[in-house]
C-alpha atoms as one frame of an Amber mdcrd trajectory, in Angstrom:
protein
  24.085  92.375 196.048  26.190  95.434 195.271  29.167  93.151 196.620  28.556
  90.700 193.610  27.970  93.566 191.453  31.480  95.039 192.253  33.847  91.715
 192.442  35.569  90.694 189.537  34.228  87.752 187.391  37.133  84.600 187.886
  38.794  84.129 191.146  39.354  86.308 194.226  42.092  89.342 194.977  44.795
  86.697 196.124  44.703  84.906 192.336  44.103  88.692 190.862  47.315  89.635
 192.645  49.634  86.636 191.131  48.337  87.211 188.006  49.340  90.750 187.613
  52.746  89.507 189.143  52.891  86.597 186.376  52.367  89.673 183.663  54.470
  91.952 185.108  57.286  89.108 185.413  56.879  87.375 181.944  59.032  89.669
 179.442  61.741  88.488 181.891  61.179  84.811 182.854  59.171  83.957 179.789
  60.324  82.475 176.590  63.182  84.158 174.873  62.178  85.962 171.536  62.026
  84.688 168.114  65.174  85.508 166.159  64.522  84.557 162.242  68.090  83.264
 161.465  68.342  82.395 157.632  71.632  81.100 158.204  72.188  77.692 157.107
  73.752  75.578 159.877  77.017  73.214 159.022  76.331  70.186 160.143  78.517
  68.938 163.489  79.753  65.553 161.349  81.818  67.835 159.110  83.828  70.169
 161.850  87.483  68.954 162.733  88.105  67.317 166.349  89.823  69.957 168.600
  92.364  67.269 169.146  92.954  65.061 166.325  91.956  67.602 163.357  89.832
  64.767 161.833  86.155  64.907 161.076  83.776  64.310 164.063  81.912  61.467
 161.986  85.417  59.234 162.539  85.171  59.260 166.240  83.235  57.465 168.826
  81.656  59.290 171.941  81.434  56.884 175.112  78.701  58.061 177.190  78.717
  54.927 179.307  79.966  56.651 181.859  79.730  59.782 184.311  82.118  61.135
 182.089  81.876  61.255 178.569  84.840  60.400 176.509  86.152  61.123 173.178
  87.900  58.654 171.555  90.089  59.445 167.998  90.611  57.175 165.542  94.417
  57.803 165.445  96.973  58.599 167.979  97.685  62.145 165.819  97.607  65.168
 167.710  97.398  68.450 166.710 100.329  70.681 167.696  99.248  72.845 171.082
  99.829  76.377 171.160 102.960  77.345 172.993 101.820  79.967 175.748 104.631
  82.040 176.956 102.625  83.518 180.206 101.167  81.975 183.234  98.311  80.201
 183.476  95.022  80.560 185.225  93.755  77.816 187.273  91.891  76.001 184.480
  95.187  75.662 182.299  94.317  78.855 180.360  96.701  81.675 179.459  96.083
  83.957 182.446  94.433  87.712 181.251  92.866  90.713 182.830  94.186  91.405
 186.253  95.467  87.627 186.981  97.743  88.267 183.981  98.565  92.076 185.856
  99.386  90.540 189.084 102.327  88.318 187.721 103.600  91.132 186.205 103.704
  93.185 188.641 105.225  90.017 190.769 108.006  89.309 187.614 108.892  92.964
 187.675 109.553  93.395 191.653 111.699  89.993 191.212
C-alpha cells in the first residue's frame, strides 16, 4: 500500500530515466529554433548559371541518372579565373597551411 502510494503515476524508473535523458538531450538534438527572416527570397529561375552566365530557367537538369547533369543552352562559357598558386586536391586554389607548405617548398628550391 505505501509502495503504490510512493511510485510515480505513468510508467516505471527505466521509462522515468529515458525521459529525463530525452529532456536533458532535446535543446541539442531537437528542432533547430525559429529564426523570423523578413527577407524576401529571389527566386532560383532568375540567378545566372555558374557556367554559362544565363538564367537558370534556360537550362535543363537531367536527373535520369546517378549523376545529375546540367545542360546550357549555348556552348558560351564564362571566362575562369586565372589562379596563379597551387591547387588543393579538389581543383581549388590551395590556402591555410597547404598554401604554407608550397611556399616553404618554392622557397628551399
Amino acid at each position: 500500500m505505501a509502495r503504490d502510494i510512493a511510485s510515480r503515476e505513468n510508467g516505471n524508473a527505466f521509462t522515468h530515466f529515458f525521459d529525463r535523458i530525452d529532456r536533458a538531450l532535446l535543446p541539442a538534438f531537437g528542432p533547430p529554433p525559429a529564426i523570423a527572416d523578413n527577407s524576401v527570397a529571389e527566386p532560383t529561375d532568375e540567378k545566372p548559371c555558374p557556367i554559362c552566365g544565363h538564367p537558370m530557367f534556360e537550362h535543363v537538369i537531367d536527373h535520369s541518372t546517378a549523376n545529375t547533369v546540367l545542360i546550357c543552352p549555348t556552348d558560351e562559357r564564362l571566362p575562369e579565373t586565372d589562379v596563379a598558386g597551387p591547387l588543393n586536391e579538389l581543383g581549388m586554389p590551395a590556402s591555410g597551411k597547404r598554401a604554407a607548405k608550397f611556399a616553404d617548398r618554392d622557397a628551399a628550391r
